[in-house]
NUZA-685036 format. One record per residue (C-alpha): x, y, z. Coordinates in nm, 4 decimals. Layout:
<rs>
R        c1        c2        c3
R         X         Y         Z
...
</rs>
This chain:
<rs>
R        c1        c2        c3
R    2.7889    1.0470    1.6957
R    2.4621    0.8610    1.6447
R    2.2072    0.9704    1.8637
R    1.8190    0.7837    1.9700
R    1.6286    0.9008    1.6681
R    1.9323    0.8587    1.3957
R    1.9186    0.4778    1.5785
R    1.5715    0.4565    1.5394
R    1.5837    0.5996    1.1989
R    1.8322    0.3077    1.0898
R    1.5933    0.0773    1.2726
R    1.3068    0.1444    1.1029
R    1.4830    0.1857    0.7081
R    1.6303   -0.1448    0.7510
R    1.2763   -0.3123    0.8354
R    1.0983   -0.1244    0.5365
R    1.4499   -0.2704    0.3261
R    1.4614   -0.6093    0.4937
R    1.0887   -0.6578    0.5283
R    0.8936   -0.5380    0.2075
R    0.7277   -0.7000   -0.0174
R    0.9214   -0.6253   -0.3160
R    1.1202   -0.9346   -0.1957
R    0.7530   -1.1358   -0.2271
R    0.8186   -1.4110   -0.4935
R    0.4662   -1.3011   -0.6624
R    0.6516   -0.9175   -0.7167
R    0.9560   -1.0441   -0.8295
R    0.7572   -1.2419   -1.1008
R    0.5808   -0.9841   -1.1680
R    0.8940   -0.7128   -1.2323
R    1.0562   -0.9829   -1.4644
R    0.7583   -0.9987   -1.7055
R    0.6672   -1.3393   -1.5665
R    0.2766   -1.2801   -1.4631
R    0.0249   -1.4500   -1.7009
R   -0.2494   -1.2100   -1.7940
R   -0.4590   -1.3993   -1.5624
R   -0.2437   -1.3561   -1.2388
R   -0.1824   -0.9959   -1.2910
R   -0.5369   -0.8958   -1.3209
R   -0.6149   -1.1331   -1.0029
R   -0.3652   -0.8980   -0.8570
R   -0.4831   -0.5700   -0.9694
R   -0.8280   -0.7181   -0.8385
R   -0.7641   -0.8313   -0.5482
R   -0.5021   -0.5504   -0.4434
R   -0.8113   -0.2546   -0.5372
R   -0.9372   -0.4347   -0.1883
R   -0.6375   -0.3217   -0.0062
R   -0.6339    0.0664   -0.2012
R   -1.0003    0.0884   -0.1161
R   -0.9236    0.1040    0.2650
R   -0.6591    0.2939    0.2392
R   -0.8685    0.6528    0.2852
R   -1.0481    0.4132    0.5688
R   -0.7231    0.3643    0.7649
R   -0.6200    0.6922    0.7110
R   -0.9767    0.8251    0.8503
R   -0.8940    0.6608    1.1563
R   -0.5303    0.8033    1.2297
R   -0.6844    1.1398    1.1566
R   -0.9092    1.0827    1.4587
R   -0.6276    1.0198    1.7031
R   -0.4501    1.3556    1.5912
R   -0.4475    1.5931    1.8218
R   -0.3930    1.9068    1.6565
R   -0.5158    2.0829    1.3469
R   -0.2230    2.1127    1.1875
R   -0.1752    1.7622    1.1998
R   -0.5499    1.6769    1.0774
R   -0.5009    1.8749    0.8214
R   -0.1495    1.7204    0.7018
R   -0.3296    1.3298    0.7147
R   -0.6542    1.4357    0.5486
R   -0.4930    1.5431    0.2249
R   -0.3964    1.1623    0.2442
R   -0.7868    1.1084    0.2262
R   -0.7984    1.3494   -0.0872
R   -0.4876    1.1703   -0.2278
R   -0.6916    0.8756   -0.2426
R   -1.0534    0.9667   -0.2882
R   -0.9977    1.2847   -0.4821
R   -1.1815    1.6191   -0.3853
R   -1.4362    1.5208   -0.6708
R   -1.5820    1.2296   -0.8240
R   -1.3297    1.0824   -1.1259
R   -1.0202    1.1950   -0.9081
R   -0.8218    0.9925   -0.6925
R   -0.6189    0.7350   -0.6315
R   -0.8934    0.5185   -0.5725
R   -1.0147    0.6159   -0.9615
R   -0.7092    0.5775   -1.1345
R   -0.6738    0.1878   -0.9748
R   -1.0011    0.1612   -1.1426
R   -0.8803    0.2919   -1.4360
R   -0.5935    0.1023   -1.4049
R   -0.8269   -0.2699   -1.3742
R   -1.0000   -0.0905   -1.7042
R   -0.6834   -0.0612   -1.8933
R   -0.5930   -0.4297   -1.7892
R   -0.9480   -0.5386   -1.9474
R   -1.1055   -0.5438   -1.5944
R   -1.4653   -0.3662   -1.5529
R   -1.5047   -0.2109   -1.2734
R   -1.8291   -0.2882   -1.1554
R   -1.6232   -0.6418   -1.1393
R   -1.3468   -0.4415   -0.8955
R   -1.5980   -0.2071   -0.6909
R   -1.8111   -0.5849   -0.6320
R   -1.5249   -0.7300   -0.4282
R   -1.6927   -1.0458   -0.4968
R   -1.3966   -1.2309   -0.6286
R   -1.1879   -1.1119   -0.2969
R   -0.9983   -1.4182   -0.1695
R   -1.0402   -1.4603    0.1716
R   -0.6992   -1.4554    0.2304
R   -0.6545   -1.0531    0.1260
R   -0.9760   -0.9795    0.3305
R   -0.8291   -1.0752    0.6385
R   -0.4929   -0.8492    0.5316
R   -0.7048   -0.6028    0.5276
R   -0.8859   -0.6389    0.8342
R   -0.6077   -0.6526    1.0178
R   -0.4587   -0.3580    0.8818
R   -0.7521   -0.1617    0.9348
R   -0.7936   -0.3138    1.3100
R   -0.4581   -0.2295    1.3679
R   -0.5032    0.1273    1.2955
R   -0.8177    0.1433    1.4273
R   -0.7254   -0.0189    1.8178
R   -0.3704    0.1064    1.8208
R   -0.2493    0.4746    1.9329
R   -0.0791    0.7071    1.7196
R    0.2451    0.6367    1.7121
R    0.2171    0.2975    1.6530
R   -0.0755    0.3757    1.3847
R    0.1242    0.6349    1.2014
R    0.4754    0.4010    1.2134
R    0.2672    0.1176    1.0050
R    0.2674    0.3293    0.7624
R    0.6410    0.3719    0.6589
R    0.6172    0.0943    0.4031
R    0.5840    0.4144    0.2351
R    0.9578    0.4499    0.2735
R    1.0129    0.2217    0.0087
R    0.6827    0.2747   -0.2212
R    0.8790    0.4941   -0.4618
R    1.1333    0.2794   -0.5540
R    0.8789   -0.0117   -0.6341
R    0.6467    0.1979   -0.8441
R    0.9134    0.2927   -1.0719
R    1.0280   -0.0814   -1.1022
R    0.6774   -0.1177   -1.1460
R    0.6253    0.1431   -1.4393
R    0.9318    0.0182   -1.6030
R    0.8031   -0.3490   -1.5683
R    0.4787   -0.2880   -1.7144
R    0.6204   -0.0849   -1.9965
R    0.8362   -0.3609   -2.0430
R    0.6225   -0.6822   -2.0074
R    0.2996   -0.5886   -2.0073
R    0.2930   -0.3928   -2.3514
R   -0.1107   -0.5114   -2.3677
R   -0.1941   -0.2633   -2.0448
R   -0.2567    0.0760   -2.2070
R   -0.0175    0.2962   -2.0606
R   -0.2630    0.5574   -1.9435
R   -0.3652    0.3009   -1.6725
R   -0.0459    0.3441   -1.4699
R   -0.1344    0.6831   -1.3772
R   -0.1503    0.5401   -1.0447
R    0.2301    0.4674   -1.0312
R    0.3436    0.7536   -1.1115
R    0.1460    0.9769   -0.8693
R    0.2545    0.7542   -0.6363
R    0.6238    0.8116   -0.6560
R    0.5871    1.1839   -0.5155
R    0.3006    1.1387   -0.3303
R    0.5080    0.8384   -0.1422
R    0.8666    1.0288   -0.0385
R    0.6394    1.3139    0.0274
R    0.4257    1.0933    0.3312
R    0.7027    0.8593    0.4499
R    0.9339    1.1644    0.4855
R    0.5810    1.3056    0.7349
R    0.5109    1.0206    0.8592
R    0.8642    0.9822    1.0215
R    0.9173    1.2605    1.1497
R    0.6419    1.2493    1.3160
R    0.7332    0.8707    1.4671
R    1.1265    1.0312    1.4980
R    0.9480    1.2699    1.7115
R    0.7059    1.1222    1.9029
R    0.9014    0.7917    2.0558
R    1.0877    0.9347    2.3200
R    1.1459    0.6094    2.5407
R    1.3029    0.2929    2.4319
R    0.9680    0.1178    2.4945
R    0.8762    0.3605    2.2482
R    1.0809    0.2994    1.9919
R    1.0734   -0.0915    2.0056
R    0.6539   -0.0464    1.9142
R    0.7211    0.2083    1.6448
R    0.9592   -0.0829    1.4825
R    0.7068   -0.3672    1.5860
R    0.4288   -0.2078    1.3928
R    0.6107   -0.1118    1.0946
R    0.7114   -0.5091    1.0763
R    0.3170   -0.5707    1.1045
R    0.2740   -0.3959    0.8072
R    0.5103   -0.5323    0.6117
R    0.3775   -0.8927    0.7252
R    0.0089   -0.7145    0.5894
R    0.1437   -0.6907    0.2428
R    0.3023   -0.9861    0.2393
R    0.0076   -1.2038    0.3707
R   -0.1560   -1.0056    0.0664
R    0.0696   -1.1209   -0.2006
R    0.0402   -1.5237   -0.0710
R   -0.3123   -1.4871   -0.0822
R   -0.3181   -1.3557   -0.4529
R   -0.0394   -1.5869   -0.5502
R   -0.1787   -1.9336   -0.3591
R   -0.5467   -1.8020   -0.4978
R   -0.7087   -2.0628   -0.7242
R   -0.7564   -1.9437   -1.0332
R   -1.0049   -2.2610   -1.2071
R   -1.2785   -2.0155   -1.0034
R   -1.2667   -1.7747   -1.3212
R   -1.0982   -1.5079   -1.1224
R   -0.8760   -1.3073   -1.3999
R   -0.9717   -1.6085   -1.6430
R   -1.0830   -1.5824   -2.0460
R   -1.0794   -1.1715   -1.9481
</rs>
């Protein structure tokens, strides 16, 4: 017999299924070896926008926590992403990642070539977690529910397609597979937990499809993006 939080469980799955951006026509290029070298480094620079905020966001939720236990759970997050030294991190192996794809990254850490389209993604995203309580905050983040499975299409793609990426530079794919079931399976418990009203529940779902509409409006920005600018061009 199902009960409110295996309902809202279901709810929630089927938006991070239904609603990801896997299904974004610029991803499904990308996983069938279709990207030009140009649009996938536009990507990888434009994207390093988004990974930059992520310890930002995730500085925020940590603020609406109200116990230690939880702080301490969300600020490894923070670590996950801007390492507990300098040259560790998420944040360092995108870099490395831009590097391998023939990207400097004094060119990424500029964010000069940002479209404005991603900017406002990001904004929003950050907004969102910034103006928004916990629950809601914390449910955005279940995209993570279905991070794994795109990094490892994503490794396999690049391995695939993109034989001209040195493989060192998807480091940041495959830490993300574990670090990924490791926070969605966290992150919804703690929503699981904390909607106990139907009012609740219906916001928890909301905000996870706001997310998903974040990384979407991402992807149309990088794939509408004009690329005569130079952006990913003669690189």
């Amino acid at each position: 017999m199902s009960t409110p939080r295996t309902r809202l469980e279901e709810r929630l799955r089927a938006v991070a299924q239904e609603r990801y951006h896997d299904r974004h026509p610029f991803n499904v290029r990308m996983h069938a070896g279709e990207l030009t070298p140009a649009e996938l480094r536009r990507w990888i620079l434009n994207r390093f926008h988004y990974q930059r905020h992520i310890p930002v966001k995730d500085a925020l939720i940590t603020a609406k926590l109200d116990t230690s236990r939880l702080r301490r759970m969300w600020l490894r997050r923070i670590q996950d992403h801007d390492g507990a030294t300098d040259g560790e991190g998420g944040i360092e192996r995108w870099l490395r990642l831009g590097e391998a794809a023939g990207l400097d990254r004094d060119r990424l850490l500029s964010g000069d070539e940002v479209v404005p389209g991603v900017r406002l993604a990001v904004d929003g995203y950050v907004n969102f977690c910034r103006l928004r309580g916990p629950l809601e905050a914390v449910a955005a983040s279940l995209t993570e529910l279905s991070a794994p499975g795109i990094m490892l299409t994503r490794i396999d793609a690049f391995e695939r397609y993109y034989p001209w990426i040195e493989r060192a530079g998807l480091a940041y794919f495959r830490n993300r597979v574990g670090q990924g079931r490791r926070d969605s399976t966290e992150a919804l418990d703690l929503v699981l937990t904390w909607a106990r009203t139907p009012e609740d529940e219906d916001r928890a779902v909301a905000a996870l499809a706001f997310k998903c509409d974040v990384l979407w409006s991402l992807l149309d920005a990088v794939d509408h993006a004009d690329t005569k600018d130079g952006q990913g061009e003669g690189t």
